[in-house]
N, C-alpha and C positions, 0 to 999 in steps of 0.2 A: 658069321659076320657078313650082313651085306651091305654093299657100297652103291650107293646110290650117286649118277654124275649125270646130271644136265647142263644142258648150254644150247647157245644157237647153232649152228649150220658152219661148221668150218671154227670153230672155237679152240680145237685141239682135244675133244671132249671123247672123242673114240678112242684116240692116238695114246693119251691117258687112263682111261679104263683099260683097255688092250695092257699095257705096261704096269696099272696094278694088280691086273688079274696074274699077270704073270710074275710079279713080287709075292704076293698072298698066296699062291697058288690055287686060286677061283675062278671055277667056271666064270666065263665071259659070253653076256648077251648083248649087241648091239640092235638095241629096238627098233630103232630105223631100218632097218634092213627089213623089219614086219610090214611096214606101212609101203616099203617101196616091192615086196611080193604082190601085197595086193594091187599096187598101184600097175606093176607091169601084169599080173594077172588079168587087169582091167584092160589095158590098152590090147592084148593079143586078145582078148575076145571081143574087138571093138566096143566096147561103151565107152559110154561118155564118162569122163572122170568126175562129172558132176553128179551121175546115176547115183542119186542113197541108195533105192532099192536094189541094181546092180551089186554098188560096192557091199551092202550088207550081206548081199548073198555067196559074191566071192569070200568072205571073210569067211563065212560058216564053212565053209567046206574048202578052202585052203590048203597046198601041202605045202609046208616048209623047207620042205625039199626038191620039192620041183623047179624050183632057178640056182644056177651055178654064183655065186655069189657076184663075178666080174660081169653079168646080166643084170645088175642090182644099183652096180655104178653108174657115174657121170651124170653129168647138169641136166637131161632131159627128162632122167627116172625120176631125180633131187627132187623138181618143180613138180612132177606130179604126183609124187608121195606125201610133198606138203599139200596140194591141195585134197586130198582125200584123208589126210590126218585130222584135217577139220570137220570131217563128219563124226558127229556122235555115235551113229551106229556102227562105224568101222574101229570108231576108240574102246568103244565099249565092247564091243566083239574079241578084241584082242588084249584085253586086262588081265583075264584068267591066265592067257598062256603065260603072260609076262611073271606076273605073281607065282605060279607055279614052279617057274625057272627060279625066282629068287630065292623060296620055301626049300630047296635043295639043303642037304643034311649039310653045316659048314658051313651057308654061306653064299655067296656070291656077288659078282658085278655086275652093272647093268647102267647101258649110257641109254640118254634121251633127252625128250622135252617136259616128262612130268612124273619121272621116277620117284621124285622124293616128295611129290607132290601128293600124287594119288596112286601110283602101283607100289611103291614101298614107303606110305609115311613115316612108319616107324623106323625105318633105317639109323643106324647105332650112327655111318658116317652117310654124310653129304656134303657134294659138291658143284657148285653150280660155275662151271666153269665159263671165260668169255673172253671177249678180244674187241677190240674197235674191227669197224666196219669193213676198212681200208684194207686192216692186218687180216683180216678173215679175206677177202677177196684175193689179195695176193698170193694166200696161203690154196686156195682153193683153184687162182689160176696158175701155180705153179704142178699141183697135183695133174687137173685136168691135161697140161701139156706130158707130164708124165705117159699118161696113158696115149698120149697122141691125137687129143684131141683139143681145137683151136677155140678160142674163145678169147675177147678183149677182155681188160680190166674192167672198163667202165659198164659192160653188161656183167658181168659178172657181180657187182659191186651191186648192178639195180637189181640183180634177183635176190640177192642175199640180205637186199633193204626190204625187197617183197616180202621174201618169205620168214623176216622177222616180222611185221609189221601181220599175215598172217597166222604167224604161231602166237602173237603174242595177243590177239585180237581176241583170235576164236572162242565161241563162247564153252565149248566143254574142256577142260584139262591145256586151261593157255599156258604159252610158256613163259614161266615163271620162276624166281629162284625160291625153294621154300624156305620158311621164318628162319629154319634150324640149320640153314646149309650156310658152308664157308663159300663166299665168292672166291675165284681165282683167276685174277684175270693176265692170261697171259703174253697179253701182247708185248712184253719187252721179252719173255723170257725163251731160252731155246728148250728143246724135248727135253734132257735132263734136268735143267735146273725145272720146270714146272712138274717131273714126277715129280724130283726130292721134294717140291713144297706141297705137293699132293701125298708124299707120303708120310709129311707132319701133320697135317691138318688130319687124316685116316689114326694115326698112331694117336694123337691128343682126344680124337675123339672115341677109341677104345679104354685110355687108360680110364677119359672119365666114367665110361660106360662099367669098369671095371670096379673103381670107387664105387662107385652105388649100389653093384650088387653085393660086394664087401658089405657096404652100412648097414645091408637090409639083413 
């Protein structure tokens, strides 16, 4: 079974795949964390995060392991993980790996921006999770401060309008909710009540998946 969960930047979209993976007991990929290697990749070897040719060449040859994942965090990797996500050659560089994490025997999760779009269309469940603006900003400056790092509202509020307004532009694999995915939007709800309704929306979409191979 793979679950497929997209949303924007601060939606509850990790928090929630993190929490089905560990109900299902399925491998957990959080993609973003792909785009934000190369992105810090890019900056310690000085380029420019506009470099296609750069970013195509970090992609290829990439280790997954070479950043500790708290290297990976906070607002300044964020912005320029989205801007190098918008390159075709670094999305399309990084498809396979994605696709092969989800091909796993069983199953698996996997959060992002076009999971159920283009790296698992066929996924049995989808969800494209989301939140008002506001609620993501708050949610993202109250993380931020966690780690000790300071940032207002109101910037905070303009990156995360940017970097919708770019994920959802870009012309390869924009972000999008696909045809077949349940919205969840959960700006009123707290972490528990949005698994539990994440874990009916996953359950209805197995039983139907279930039904049809009965009929066939």
């Amino acid at each position: 079974m793979v679950i497929a969960v997209d949303g924007p930047a601060a939606s509850g979209k990790g928090t929630l795949a993190r929490r089905l993976s560990a109900h299902y007991g399925l491998p957990y990929l959080d993609t973003g964390l792909l785009y934000r290697m190369v992105a810090r990749a890019m900056l310690e070897a000085g380029h420019d995060l506009r470099d296609v040719a750069a970013a195509g060449d970090v992609v290829s040859r990439f280790d997954e392991g070479a950043f500790a994942e708290e290297a990976l965090r906070g607002r300044e990797i964020g912005e320029a993980a989205s801007v190098v996500a918008a390159m075709p050659a670094v999305r399309s560089g990084l498809v396979e790996r994605q696709r092969r994490f989800a091909a796993q025997a069983g199953g698996a999760v996997l959060d992002g921006r076009d999971i159920g779009t283009v790296i698992c269309p066929d996924a049995p469940a989808k969800l494209f999770v989301t939140a008002t603006p506001e609620v993501r900003a708050a949610r993202r400056q109250k993380e931020l401060a966690g780690r000790g790092e300071s940032a207002t509202f109101d910037g905070i509020l303009a990156d995360i309008r940017r970097r919708d307004a770019r994920d959802s532009g870009r012309s390869d694999a924009p972000l999008k909710a696909a045809e077949d995915a349940v919205i969840l939007d959960t700006s009123a709800l707290t972490i528990e009540e949005a698994l539990a309704a994440a874990i009916a929306i996953v359950e209805r979409r197995r039983a139907t998946a279930q039904s049809l191979l009965t009929e066939r």
